[in-house]
mmCIF file as Biopython writes it, N, C-alpha, C and O atoms, coordinates in Angstrom:
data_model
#
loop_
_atom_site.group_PDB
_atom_site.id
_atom_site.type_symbol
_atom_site.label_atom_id
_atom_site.label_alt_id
_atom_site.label_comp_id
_atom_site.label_asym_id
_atom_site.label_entity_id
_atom_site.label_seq_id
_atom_site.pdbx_PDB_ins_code
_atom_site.Cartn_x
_atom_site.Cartn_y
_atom_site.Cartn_z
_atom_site.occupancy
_atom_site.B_iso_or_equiv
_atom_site.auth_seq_id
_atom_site.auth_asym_id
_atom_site.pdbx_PDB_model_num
ATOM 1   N N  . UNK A ? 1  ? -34.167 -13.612 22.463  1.0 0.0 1  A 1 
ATOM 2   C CA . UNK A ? 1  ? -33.795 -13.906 21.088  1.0 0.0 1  A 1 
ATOM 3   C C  . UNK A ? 1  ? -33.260 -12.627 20.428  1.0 0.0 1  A 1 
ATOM 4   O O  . UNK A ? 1  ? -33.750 -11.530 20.697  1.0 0.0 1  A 1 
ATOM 5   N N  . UNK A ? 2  ? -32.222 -12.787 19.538  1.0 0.0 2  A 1 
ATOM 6   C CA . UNK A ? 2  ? -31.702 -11.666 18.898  1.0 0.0 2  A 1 
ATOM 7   C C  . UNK A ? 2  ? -32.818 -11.097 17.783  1.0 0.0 2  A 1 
ATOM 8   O O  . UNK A ? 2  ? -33.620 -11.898 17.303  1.0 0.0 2  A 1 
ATOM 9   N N  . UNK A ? 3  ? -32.845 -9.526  17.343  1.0 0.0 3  A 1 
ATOM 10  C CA . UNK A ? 3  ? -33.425 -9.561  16.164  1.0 0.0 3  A 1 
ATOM 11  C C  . UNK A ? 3  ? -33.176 -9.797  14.746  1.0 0.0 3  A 1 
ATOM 12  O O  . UNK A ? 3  ? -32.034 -9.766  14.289  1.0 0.0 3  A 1 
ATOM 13  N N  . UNK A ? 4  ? -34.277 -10.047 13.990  1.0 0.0 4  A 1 
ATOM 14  C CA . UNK A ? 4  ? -34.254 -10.450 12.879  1.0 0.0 4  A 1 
ATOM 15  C C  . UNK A ? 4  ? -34.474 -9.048  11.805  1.0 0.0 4  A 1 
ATOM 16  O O  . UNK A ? 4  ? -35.423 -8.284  11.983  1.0 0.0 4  A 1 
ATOM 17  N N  . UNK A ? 5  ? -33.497 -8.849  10.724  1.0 0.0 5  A 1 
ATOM 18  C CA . UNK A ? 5  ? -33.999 -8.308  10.009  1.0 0.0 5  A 1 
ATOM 19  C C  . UNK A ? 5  ? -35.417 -8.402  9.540   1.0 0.0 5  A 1 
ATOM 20  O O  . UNK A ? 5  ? -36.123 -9.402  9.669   1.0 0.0 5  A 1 
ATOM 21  N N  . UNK A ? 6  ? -35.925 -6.784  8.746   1.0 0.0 6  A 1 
ATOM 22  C CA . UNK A ? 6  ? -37.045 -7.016  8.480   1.0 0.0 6  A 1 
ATOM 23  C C  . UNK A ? 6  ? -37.325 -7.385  7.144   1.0 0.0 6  A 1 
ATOM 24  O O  . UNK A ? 6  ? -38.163 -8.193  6.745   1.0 0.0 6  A 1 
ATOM 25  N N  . UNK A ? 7  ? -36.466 -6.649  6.454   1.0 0.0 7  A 1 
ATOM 26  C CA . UNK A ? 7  ? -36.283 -6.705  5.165   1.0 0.0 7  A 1 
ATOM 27  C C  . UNK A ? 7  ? -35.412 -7.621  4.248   1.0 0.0 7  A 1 
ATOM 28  O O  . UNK A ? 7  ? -34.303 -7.440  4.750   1.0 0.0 7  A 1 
ATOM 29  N N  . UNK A ? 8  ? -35.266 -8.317  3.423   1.0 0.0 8  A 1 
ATOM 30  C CA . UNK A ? 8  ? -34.170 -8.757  2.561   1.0 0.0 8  A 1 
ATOM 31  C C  . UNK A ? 8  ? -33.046 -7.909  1.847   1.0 0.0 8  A 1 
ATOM 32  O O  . UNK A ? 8  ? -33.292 -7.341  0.783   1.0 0.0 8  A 1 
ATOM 33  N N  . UNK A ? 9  ? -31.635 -7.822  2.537   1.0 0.0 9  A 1 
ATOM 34  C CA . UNK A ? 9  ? -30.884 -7.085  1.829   1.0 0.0 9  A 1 
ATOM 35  C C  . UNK A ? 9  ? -30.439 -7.627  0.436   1.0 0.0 9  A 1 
ATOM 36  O O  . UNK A ? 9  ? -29.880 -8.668  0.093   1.0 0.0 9  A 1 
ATOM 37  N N  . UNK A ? 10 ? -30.919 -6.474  -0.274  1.0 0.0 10 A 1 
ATOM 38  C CA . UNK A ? 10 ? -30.547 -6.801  -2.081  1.0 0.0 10 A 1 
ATOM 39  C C  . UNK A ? 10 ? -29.332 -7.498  -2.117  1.0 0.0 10 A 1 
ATOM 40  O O  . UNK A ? 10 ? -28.553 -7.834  -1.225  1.0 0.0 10 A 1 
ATOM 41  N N  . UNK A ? 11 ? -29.331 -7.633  -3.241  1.0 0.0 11 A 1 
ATOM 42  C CA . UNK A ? 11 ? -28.344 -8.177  -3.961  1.0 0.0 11 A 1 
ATOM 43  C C  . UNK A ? 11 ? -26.912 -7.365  -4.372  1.0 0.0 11 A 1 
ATOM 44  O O  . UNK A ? 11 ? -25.715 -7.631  -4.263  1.0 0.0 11 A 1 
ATOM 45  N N  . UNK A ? 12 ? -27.528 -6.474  -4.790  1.0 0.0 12 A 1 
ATOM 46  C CA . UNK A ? 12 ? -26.528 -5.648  -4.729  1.0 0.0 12 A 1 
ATOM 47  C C  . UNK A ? 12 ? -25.656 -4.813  -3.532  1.0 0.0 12 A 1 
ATOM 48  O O  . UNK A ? 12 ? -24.510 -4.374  -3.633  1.0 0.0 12 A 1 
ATOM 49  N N  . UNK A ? 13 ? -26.621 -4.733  -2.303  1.0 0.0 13 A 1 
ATOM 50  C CA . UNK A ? 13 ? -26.107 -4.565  -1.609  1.0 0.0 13 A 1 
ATOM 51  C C  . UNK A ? 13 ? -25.374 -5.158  -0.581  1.0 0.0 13 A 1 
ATOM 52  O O  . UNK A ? 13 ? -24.933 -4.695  0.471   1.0 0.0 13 A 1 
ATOM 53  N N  . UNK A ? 14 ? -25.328 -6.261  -1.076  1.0 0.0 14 A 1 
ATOM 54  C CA . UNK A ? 14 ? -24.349 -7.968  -0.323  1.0 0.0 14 A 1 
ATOM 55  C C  . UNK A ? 14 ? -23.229 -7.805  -1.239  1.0 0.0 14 A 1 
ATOM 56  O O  . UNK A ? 14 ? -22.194 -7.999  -0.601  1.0 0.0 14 A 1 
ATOM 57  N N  . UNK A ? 15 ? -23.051 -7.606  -2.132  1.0 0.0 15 A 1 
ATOM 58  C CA . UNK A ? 15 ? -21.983 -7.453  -3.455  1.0 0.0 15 A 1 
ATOM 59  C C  . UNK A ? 15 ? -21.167 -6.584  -3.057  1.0 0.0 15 A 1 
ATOM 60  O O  . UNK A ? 15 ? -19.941 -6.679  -3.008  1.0 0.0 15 A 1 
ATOM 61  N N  . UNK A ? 16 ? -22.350 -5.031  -2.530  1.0 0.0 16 A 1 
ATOM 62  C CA . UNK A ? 16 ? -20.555 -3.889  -2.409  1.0 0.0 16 A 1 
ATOM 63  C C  . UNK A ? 16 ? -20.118 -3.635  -1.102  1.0 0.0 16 A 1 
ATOM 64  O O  . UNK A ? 16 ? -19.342 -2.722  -0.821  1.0 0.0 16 A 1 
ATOM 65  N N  . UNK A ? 17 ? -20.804 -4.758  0.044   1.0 0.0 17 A 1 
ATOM 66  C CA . UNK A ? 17 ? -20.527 -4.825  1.074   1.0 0.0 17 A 1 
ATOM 67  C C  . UNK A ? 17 ? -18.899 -5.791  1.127   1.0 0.0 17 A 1 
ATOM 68  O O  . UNK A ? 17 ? -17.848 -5.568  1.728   1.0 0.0 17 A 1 
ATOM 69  N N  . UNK A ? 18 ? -19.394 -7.074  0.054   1.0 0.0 18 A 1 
ATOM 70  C CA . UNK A ? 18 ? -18.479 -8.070  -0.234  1.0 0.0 18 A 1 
ATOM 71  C C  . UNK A ? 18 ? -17.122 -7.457  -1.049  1.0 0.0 18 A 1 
ATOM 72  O O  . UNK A ? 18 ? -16.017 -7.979  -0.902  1.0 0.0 18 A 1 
ATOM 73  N N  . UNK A ? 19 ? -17.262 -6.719  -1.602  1.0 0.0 19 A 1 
ATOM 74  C CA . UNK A ? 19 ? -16.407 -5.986  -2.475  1.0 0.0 19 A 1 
ATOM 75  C C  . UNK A ? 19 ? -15.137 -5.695  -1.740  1.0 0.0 19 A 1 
ATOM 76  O O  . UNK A ? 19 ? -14.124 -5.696  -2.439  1.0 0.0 19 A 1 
ATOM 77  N N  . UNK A ? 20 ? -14.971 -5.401  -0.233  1.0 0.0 20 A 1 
ATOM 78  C CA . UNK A ? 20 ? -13.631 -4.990  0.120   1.0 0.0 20 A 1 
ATOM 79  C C  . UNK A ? 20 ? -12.871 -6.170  0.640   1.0 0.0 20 A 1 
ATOM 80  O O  . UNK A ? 20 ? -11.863 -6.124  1.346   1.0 0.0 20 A 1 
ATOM 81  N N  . UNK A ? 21 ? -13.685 -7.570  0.056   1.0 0.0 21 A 1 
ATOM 82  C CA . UNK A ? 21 ? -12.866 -8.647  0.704   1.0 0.0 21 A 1 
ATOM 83  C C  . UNK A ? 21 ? -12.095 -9.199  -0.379  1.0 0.0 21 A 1 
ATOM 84  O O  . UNK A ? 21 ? -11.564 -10.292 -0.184  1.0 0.0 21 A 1 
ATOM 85  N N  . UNK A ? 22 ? -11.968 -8.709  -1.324  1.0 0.0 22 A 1 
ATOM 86  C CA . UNK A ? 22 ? -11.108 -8.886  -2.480  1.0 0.0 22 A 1 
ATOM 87  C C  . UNK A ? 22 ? -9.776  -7.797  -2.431  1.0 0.0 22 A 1 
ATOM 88  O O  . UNK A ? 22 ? -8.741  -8.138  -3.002  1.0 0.0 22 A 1 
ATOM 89  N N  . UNK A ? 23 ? -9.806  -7.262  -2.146  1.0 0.0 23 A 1 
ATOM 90  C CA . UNK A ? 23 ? -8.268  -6.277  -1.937  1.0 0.0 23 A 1 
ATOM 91  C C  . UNK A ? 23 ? -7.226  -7.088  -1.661  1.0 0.0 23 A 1 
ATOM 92  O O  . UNK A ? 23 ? -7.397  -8.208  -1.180  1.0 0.0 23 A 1 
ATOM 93  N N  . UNK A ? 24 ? -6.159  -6.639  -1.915  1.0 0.0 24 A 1 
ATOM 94  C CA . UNK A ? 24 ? -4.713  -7.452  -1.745  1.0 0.0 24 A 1 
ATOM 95  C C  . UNK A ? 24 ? -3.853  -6.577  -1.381  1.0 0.0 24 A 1 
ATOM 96  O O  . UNK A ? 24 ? -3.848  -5.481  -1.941  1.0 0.0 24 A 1 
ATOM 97  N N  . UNK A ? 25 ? -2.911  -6.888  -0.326  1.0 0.0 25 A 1 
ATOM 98  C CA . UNK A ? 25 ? -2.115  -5.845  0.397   1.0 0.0 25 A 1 
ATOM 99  C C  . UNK A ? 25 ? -1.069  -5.113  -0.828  1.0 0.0 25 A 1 
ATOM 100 O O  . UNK A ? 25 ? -0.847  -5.363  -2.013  1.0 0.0 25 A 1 
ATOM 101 N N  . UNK A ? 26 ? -0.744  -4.437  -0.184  1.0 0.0 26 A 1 
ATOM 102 C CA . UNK A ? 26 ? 0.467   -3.789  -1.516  1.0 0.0 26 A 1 
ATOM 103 C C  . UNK A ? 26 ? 1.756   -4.435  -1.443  1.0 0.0 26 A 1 
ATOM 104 O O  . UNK A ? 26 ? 2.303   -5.059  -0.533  1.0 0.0 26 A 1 
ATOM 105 N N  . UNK A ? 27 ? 2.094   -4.154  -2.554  1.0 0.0 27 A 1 
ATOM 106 C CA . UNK A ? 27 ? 3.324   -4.979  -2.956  1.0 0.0 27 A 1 
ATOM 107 C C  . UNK A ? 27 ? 4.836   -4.075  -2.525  1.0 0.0 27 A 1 
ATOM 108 O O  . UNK A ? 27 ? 5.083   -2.993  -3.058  1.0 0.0 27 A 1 
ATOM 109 N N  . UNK A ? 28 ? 5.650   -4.633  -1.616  1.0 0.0 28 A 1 
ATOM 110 C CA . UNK A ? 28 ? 6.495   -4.015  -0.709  1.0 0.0 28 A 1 
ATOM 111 C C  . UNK A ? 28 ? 7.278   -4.634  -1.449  1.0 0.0 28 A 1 
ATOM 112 O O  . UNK A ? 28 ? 6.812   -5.645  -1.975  1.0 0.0 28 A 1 
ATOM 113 N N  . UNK A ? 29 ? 9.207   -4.146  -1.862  1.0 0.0 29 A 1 
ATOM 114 C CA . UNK A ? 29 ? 10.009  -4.404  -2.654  1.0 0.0 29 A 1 
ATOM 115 C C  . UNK A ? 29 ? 11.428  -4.013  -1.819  1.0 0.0 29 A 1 
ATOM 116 O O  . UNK A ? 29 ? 11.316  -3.002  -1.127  1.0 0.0 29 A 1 
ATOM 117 N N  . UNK A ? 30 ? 12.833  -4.721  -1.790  1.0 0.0 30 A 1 
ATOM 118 C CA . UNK A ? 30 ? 13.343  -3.732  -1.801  1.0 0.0 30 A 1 
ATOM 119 C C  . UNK A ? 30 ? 14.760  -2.864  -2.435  1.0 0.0 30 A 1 
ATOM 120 O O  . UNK A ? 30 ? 15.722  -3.286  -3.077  1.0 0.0 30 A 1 
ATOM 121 N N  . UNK A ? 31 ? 14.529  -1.942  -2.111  1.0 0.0 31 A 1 
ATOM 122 C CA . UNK A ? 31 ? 15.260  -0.897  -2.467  1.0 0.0 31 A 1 
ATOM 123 C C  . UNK A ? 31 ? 16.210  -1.854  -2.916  1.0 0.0 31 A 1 
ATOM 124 O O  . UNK A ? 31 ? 16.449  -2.815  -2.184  1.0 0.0 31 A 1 
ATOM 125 N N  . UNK A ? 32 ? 17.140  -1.665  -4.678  1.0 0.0 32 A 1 
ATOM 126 C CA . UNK A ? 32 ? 17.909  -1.997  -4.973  1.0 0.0 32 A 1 
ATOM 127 C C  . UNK A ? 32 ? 19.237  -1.197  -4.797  1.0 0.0 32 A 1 
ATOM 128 O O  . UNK A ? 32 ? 20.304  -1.807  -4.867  1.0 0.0 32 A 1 
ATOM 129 N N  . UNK A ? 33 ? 19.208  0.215   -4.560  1.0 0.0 33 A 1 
ATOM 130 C CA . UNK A ? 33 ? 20.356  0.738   -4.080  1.0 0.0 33 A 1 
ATOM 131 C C  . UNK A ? 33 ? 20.835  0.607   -2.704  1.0 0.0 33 A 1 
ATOM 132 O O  . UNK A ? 33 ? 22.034  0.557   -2.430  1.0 0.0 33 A 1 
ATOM 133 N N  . UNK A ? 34 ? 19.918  0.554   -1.862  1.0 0.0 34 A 1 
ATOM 134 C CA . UNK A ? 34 ? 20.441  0.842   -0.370  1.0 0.0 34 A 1 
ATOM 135 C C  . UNK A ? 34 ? 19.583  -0.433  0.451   1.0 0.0 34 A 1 
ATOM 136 O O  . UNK A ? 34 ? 19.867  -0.666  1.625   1.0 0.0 34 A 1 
ATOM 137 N N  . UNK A ? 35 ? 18.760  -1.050  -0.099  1.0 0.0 35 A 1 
ATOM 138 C CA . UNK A ? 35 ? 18.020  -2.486  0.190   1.0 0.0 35 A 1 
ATOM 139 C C  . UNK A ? 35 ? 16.935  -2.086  1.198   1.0 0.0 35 A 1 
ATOM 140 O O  . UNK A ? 35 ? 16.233  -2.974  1.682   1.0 0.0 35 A 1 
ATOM 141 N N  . UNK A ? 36 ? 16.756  -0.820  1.539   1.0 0.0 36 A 1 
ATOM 142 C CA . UNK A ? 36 ? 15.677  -0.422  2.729   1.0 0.0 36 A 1 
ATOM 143 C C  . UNK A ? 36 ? 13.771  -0.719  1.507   1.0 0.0 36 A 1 
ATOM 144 O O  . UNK A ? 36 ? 13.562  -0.653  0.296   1.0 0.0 36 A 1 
ATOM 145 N N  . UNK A ? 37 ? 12.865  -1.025  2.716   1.0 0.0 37 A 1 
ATOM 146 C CA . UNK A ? 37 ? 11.684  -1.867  2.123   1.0 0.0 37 A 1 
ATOM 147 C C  . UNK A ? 37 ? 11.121  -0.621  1.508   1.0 0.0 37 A 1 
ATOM 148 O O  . UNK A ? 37 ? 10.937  0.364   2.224   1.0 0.0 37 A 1 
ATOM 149 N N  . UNK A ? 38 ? 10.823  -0.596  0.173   1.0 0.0 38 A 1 
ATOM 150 C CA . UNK A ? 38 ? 9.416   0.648   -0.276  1.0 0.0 38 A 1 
ATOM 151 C C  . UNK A ? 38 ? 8.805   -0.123  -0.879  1.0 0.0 38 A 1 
ATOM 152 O O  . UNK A ? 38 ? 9.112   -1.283  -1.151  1.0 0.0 38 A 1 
ATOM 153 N N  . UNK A ? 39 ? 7.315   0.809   -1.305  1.0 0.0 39 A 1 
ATOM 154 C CA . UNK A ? 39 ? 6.668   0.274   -2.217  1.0 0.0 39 A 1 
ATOM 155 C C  . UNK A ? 39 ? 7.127   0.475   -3.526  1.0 0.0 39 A 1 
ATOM 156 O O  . UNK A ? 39 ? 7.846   1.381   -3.948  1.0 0.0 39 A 1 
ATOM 157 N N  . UNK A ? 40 ? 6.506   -0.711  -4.266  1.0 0.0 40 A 1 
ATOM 158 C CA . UNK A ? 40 ? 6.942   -1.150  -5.849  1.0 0.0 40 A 1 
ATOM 159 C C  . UNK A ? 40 ? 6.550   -0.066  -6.918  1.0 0.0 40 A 1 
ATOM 160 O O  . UNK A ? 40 ? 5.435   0.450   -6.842  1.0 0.0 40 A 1 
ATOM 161 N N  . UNK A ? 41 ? 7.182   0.197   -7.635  1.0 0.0 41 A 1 
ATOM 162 C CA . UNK A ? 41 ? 7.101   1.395   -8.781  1.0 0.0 41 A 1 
ATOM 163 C C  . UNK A ? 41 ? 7.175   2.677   -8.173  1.0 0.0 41 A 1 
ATOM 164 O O  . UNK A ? 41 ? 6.587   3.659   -8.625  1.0 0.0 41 A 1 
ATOM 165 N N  . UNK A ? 42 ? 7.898   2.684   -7.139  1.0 0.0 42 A 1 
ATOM 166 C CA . UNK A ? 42 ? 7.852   4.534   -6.197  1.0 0.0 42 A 1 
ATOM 167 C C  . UNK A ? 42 ? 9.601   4.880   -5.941  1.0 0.0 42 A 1 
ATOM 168 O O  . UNK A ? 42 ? 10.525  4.069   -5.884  1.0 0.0 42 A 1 
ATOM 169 N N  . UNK A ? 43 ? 9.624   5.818   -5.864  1.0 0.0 43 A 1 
ATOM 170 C CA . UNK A ? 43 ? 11.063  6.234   -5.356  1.0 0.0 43 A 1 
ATOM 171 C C  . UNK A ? 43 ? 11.153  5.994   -4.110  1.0 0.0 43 A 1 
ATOM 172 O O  . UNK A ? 43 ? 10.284  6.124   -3.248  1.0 0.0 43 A 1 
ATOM 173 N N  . UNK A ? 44 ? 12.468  5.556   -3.991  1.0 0.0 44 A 1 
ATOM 174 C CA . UNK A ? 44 ? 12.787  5.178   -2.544  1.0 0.0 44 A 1 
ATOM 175 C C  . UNK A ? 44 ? 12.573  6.312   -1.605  1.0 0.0 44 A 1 
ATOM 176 O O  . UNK A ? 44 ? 13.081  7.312   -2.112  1.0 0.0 44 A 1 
ATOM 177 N N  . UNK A ? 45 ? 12.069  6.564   -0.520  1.0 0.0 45 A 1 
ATOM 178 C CA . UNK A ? 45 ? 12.082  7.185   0.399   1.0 0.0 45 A 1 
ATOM 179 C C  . UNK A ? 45 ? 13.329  7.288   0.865   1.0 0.0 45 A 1 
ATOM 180 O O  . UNK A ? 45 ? 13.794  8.409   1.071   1.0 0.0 45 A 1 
ATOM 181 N N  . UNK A ? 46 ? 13.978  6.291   1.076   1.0 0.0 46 A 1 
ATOM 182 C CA . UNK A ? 46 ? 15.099  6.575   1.842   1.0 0.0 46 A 1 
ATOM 183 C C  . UNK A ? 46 ? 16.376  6.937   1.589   1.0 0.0 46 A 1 
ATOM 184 O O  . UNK A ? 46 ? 17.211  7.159   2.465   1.0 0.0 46 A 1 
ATOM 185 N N  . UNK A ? 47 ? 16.601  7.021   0.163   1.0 0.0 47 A 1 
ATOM 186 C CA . UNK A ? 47 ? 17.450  7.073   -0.762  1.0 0.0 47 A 1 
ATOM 187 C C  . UNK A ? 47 ? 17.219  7.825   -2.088  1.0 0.0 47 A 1 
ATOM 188 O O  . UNK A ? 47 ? 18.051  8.063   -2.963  1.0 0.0 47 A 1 
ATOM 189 N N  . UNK A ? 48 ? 15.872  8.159   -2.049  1.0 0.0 48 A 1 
ATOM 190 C CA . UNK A ? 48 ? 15.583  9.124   -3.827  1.0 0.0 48 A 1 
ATOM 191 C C  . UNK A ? 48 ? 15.716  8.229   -4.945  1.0 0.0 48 A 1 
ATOM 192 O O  . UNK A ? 48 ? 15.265  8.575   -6.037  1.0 0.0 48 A 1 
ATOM 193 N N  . UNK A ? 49 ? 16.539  6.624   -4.730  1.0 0.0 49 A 1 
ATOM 194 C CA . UNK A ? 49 ? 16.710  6.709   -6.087  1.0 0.0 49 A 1 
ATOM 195 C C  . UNK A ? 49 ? 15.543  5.888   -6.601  1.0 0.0 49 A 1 
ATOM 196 O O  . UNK A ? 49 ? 14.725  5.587   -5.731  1.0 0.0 49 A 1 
ATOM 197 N N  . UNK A ? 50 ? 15.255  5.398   -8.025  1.0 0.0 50 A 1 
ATOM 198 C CA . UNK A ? 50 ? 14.402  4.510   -8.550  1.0 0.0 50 A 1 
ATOM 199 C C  . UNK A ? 50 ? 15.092  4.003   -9.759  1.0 0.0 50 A 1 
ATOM 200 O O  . UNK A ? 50 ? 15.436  4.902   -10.527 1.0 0.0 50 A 1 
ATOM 201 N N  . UNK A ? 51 ? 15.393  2.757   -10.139 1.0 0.0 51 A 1 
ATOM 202 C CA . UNK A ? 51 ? 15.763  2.222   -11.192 1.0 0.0 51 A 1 
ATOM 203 C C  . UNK A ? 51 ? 17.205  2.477   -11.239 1.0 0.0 51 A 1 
ATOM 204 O O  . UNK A ? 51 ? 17.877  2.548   -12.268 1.0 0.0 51 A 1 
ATOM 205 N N  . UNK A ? 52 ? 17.473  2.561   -10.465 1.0 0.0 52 A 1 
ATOM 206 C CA . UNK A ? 52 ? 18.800  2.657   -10.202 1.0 0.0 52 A 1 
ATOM 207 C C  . UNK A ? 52 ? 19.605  4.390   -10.803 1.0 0.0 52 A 1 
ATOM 208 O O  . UNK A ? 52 ? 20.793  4.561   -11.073 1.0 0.0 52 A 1 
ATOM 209 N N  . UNK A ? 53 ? 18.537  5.386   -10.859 1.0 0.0 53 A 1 
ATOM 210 C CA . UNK A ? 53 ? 19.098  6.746   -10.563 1.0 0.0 53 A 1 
ATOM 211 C C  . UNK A ? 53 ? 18.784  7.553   -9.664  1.0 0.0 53 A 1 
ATOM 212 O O  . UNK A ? 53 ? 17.856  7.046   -9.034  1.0 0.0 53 A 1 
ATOM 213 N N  . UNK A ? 54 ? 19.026  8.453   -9.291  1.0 0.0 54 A 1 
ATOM 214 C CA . UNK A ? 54 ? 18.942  9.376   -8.404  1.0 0.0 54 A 1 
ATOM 215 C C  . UNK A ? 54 ? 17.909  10.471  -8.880  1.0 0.0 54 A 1 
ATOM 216 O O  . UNK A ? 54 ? 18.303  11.542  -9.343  1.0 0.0 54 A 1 
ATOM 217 N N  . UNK A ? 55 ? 16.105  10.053  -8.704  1.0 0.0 55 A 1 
ATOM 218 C CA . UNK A ? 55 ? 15.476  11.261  -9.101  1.0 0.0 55 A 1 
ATOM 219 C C  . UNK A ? 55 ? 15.332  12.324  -7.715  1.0 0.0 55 A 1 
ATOM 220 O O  . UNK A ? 55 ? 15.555  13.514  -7.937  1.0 0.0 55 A 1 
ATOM 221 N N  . UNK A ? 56 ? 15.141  12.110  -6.977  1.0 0.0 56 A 1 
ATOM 222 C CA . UNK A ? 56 ? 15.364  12.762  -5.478  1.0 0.0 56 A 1 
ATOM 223 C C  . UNK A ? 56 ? 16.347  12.886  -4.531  1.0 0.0 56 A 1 
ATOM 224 O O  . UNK A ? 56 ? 16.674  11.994  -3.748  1.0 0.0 56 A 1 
ATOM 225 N N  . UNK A ? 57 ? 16.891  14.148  -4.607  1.0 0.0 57 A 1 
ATOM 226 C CA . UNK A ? 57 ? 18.519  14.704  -4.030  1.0 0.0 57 A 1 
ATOM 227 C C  . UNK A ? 57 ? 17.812  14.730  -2.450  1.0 0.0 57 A 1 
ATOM 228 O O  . UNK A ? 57 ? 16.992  15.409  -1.833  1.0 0.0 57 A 1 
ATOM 229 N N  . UNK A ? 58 ? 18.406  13.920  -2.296  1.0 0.0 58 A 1 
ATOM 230 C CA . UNK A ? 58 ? 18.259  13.646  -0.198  1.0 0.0 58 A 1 
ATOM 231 C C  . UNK A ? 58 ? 19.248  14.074  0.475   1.0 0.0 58 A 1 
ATOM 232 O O  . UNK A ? 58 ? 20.283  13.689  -0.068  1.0 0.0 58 A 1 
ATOM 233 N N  . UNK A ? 59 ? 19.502  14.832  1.618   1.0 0.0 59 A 1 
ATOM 234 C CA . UNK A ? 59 ? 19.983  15.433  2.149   1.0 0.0 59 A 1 
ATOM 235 C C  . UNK A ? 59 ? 20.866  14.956  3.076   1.0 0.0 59 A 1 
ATOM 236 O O  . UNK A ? 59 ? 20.153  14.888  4.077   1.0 0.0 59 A 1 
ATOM 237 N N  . UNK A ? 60 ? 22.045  14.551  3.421   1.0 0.0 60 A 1 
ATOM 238 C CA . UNK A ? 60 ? 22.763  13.495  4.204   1.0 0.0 60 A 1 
ATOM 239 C C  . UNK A ? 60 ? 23.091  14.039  5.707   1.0 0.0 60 A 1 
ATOM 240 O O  . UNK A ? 60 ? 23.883  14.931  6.012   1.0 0.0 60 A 1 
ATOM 241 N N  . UNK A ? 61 ? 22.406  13.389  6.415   1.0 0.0 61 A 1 
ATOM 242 C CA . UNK A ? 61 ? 22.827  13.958  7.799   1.0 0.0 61 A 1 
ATOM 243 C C  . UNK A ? 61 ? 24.197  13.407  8.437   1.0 0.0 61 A 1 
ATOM 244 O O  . UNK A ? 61 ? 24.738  12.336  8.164   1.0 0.0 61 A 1 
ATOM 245 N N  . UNK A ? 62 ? 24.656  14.433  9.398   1.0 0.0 62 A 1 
ATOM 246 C CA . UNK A ? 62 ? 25.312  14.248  9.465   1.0 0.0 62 A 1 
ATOM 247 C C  . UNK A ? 62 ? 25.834  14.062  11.026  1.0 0.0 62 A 1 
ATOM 248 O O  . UNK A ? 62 ? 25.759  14.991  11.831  1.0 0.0 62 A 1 
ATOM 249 N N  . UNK A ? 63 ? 26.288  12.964  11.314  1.0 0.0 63 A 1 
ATOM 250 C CA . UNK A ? 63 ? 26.627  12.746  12.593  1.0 0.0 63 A 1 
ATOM 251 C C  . UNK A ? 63 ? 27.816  13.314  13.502  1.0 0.0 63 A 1 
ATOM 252 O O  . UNK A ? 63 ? 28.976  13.343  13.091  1.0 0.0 63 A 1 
ATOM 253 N N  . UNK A ? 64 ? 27.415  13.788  14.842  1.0 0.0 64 A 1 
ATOM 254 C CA . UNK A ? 64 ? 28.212  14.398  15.719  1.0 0.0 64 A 1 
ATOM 255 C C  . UNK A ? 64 ? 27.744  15.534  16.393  1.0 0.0 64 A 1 
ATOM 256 O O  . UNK A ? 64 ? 28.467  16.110  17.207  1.0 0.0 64 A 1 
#
């Protein structure tokens, strides 16, 4: 037979065990300048811009 707890786990401690089953993944958007996926309210990674300006000067590579 498996064992049995000995004790009764509180109440509270069923609550902040339960607590991380309420989270919700993050909200992924995308990029309105260049359409690549970021997260919502952040500057694009891939592009610097947000809201349609350029707060982050990205560096353009260059092929060849």
């Amino acid at each position: 037979m498996p064992p049995h707890p000995k004790r009764k786990h509180s109440k509270g401690r069923r609550n902040r065990r339960r607590a991380q089953d309420g989270l919700t993944p993050r909200a992924i958007v995308a990029c309105s300048n260049c359409g690549e996926m970021r997260l919502a309210h952040t500057v694009c990674p891939n592009c610097g811009y947000y809201q349609g300006k350029e707060v982050v000067e990205m560096k353009k590579e260059e092929k060849g």
